[in-house]
N, C-alpha and C positions, 0 to 999 in steps of 0.2 A: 156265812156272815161277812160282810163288807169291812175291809179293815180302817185304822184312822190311823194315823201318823202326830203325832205328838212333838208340840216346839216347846222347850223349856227357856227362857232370858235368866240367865246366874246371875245373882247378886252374891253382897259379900253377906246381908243377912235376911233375905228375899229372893226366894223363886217365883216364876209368875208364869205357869202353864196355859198349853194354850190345844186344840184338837181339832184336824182337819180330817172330815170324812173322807173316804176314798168316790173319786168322780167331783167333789166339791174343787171348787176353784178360789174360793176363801175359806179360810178358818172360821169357827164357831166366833162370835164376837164373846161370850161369857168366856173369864179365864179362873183360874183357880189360881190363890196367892197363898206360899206355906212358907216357916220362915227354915232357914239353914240349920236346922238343929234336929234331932231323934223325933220328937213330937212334929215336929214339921213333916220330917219324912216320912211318918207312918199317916199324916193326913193324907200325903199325895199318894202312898200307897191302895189309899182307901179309894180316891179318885180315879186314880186309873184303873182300877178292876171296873170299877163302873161305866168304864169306855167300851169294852168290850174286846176283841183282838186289833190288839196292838203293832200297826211293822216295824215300824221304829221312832225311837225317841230321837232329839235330833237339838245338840247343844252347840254352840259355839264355843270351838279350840282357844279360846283370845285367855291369857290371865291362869289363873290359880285356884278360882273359887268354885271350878267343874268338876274338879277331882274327886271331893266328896259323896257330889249329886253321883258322877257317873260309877262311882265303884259303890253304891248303894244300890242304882239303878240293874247295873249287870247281876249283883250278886241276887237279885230276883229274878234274873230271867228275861229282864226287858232286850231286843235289840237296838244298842246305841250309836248312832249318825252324826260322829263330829265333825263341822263342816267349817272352812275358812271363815273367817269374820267379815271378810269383803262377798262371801256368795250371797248371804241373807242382805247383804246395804245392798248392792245392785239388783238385788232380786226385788227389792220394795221399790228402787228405780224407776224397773224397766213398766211398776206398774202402776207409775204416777202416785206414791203412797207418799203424801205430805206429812203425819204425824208419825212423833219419836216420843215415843216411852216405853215402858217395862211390856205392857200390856200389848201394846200394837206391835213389837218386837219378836214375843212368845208367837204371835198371829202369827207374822213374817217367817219364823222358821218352820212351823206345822205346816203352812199352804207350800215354802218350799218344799220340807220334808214328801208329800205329796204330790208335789207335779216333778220334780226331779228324783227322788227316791235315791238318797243319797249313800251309798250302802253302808252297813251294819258293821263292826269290830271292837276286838277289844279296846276300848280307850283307852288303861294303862299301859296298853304291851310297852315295856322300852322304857317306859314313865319314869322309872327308879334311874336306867341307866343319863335318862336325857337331866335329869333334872341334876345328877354328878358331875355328868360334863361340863353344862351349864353355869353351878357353882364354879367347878376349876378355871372357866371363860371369864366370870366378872371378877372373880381373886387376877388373872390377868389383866384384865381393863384396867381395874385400880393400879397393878403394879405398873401400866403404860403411864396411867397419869401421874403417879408419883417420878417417872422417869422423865415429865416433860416440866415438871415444877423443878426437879433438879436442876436441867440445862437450861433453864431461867434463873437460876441463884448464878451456872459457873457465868453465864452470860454479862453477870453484876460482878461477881467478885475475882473470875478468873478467864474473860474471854479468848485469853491466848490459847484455852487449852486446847481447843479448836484444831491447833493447827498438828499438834502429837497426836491428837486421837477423833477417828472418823465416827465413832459410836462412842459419845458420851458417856454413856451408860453402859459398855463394855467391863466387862471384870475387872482389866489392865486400869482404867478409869476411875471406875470405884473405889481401888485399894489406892491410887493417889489421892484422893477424894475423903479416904475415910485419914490419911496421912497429914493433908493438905489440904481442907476446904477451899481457901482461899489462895487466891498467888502470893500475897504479902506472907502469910504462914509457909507456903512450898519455899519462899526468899529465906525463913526459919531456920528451916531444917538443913541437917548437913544431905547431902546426895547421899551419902552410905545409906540414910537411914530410908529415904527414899527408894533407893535400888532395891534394901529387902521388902519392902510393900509385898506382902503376899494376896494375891485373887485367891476367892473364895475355892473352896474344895481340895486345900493345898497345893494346886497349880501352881507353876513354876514363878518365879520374884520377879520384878519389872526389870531388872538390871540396870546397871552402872549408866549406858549411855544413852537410856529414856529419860534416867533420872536428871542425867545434865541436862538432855534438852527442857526438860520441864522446866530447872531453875533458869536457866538460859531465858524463857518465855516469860518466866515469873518477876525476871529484871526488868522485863521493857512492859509491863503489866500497862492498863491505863483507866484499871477497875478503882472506883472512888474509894478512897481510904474510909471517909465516913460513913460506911454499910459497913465495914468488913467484917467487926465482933459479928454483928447480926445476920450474916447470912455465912458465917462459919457455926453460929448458932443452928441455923433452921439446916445447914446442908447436914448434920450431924442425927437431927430428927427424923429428918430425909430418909436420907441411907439405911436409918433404924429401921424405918417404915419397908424399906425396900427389900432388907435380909429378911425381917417376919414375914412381908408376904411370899418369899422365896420359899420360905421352910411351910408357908399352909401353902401354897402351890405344889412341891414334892409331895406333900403328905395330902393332898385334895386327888393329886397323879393318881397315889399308890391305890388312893378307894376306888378311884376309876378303871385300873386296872386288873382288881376285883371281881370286877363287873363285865371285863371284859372276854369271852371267850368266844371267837372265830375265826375264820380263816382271812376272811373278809379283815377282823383287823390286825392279824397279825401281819398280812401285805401292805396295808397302809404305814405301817410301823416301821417296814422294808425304805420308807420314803423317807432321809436324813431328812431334819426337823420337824417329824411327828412322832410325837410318844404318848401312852395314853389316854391325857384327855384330848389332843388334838384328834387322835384317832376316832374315843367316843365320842364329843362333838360333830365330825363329820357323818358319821353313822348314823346319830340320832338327828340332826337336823335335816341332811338328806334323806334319811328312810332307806323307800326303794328305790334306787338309782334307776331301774329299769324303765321306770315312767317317764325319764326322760328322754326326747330323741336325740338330739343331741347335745354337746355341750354347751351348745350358746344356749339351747334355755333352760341347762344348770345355773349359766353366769347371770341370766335373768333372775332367776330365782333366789340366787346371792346375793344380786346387785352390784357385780364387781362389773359388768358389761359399761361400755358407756354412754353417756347419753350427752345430746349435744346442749351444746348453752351456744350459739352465733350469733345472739341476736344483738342488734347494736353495734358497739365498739366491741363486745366478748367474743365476737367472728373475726378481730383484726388480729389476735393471736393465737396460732397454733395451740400454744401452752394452754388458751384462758377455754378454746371453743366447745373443748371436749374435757367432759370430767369423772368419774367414775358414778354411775347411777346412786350407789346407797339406797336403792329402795327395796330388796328384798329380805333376808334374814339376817339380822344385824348377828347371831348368836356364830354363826357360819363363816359370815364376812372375819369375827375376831379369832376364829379358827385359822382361816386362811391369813391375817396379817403376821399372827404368829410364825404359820410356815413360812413366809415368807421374812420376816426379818431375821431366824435362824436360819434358813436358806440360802442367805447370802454371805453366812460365813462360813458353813457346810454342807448344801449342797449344789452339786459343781454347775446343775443347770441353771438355778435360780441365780446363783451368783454370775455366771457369764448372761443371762438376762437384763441382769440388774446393770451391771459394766454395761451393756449396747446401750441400755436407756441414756445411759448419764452420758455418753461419749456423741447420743443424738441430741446433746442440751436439757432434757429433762431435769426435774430438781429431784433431790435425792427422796422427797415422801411421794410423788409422781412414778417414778422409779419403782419403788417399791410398791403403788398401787398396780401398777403392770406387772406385780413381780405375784401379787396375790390371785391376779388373773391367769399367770402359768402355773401357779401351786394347783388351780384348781383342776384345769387341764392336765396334769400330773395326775391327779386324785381322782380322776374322768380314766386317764388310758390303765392305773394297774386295778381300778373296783374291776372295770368290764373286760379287760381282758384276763383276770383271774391270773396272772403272773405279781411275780415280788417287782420293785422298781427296779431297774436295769437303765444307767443315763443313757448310754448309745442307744437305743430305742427309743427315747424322750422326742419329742417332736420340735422342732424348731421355727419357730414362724418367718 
């Protein structure tokens, strides 16, 4: 019996199947529509028996709303084919395919499912670990943003802090910050009280003569007196914002870590600033590293490679010509910014990376995007060489 290959288009309360004979070069134009629910599924149940042998059902990876289809789909027996969401668009491309709907869609991945035979696996393997990490990734993103709304407040009310502290948002930072919103208030405070500022975790007190230079800063201030209530206001919500999501990121870790058992990431672990979720992010969004050949097109894949902008006057500066791509796995890329801005205050390669950028003129978020480009190159030599991270072996470009 000749088999047929099966395209399903997910919706959030709409499937819309579609079935390509084997030796056929289009899909059946009739599709079947069931909606996302028990009774749905047992219609489409009904429908594929009546196809006859099946090689694979064949869904697009894109979203959330596959999950259900595909662990309903497996637990019968189907083999399932989740394939990029860019192979089904260029595949209708390359075949001069003008319409876009549900229905022409389901076509599109049955005729691929069929002339490329996409192979078969588990859909959820890893599902539970990728979607932990993931969570512990955007509780990150929000904390970055909460971090750049802050150093937009000290910028109004306290710009001299600047010059005491290189990481705004450092511990050291924050306990002046949670002391001293504003410079008019640091001007408040006695220095004693200053100097005991404790960083979070009990970490050691800012001491006596950070604390002068802060007031020192806080005399020659030139932040407008009329914000200062108000962004001593918002920096206080801030900071509230930033310790919660500090304690659901520990506590988002510790589920990650749960989850995590192998060798593979107890050596990525071996890499100062990865714990983890940084660990299970890279895992799960790389997969099998093996499929790559090398590491530029991991960095492809990340989008941390770069890509050029010359065109115009954007070729008259070095700085402006070249910029980091951003077109690959944004989940990844937030993995690697992470190692990379703990990296540069513990470990020793990323840190003397990040020193060469700035001492070649780069700006300090430049820096650190070349700094996310060695994290990964890091994350490249101990996956495939099956050793723990070792600096003296780190490669130097």
């Amino acid at each position: 019996m000749m088999g047929v290959a099966v395209g399903i288009d997910v919706g959030a309360y709409q499937h819309v199947a579609a079935v390509c004979h084997s030796g056929r070069r289009k899909a059946e134009p009739r599709v079947v529509k069931v909606a996302a629910s028990r009774p749905g599924f047992e219609q489409l149940d009904t429908w594929l028996e009546a196809q006859g042998e099946i090689e694979r059902v064949v869904l697009e990876s894109s979203g959330h709303y596959w999950f259900p289809i595909a662990s309903h789909l497996r637990q019968r027996g189907y083999p399932v084919a989740l394939v990029n969401p860019l192979e089904p668009k260029y595949f209708a491309k390359s075949r001069l395919q003008r319409s876009k709907s549900d229905p022409a869609d389901a076509r599109t991945l049955a005729a691929l499912g069929m002339r490329d035979q996409p192979p078969a696996r588990e859909p959820l393997a890893g599902a539970e670990l990728r979607e932990a990490a993931r969570f512990c990734m955007r509780l990150v993103e929000e904390q970055i943003k909460v971090c750049q709304r802050i150093e937009r407040l000290i910028d109004i009310g306290f710009p001299e802090l600047r010059k005491a502290f290189q990481d705004l948002t450092c511990p050291s930072a924050l306990a002046v910050l949670r002391q001293a919103p504003t410079a008019r208030s640091a001007t408040r405070r006695r220095a004693s009280t200053l100097a005991q500022a404790k960083r979070p975790g009990g970490r050691r007190r800012l001491g006596e003569s950070k604390a002068k230079q802060i007031q020192d800063l806080a005399q020659q201030t030139i932040a407008p007196p009329e914000l200062d209530e108000q962004v001593a206001f918002e920096m206080g919500l801030l900071i509230a914002q930033y310790d919660l999501l500090q304690e659901q990121i520990a506590a988002a870790e510790q589920r990650v870590a749960t989850l995590l058992d192998s060798q593979v990431a107890r050596r990525l672990q071996t890499i100062p600033g990865v714990g983890p979720a940084t660990a299970a992010t890279l895992m799960a969004e790389i997969g099998d590293i093996w499929r790559f050949d090398d590491v530029d097109q991991l960095a492809a894949y990340a989008g941390t490679h770069p890509a050029e902008a010359s065109s115009g006057r954007k070729g008259q500066s070095p700085e402006t010509s070249w910029r980091m791509a951003k077109t690959g796995n944004a989940f990844l890329r937030t993995a690697l910014y992470r190692m990379a801005v703990v990296g540069v205050q513990h470990n020793p390669i990323i840190r003397d990376h990040f020193l060469r950028k700035r001492a070649a003129g780069k700006s300090p978020m430049n820096a650190i995007g070349h700094c996310m480009a060695k994290s990964l190159d890091i994350v490249w030599g101990v996956w495939r060489s099956g050793r723990d991270f070792n600096p003296t072996r780190a490669r130097t470009p």
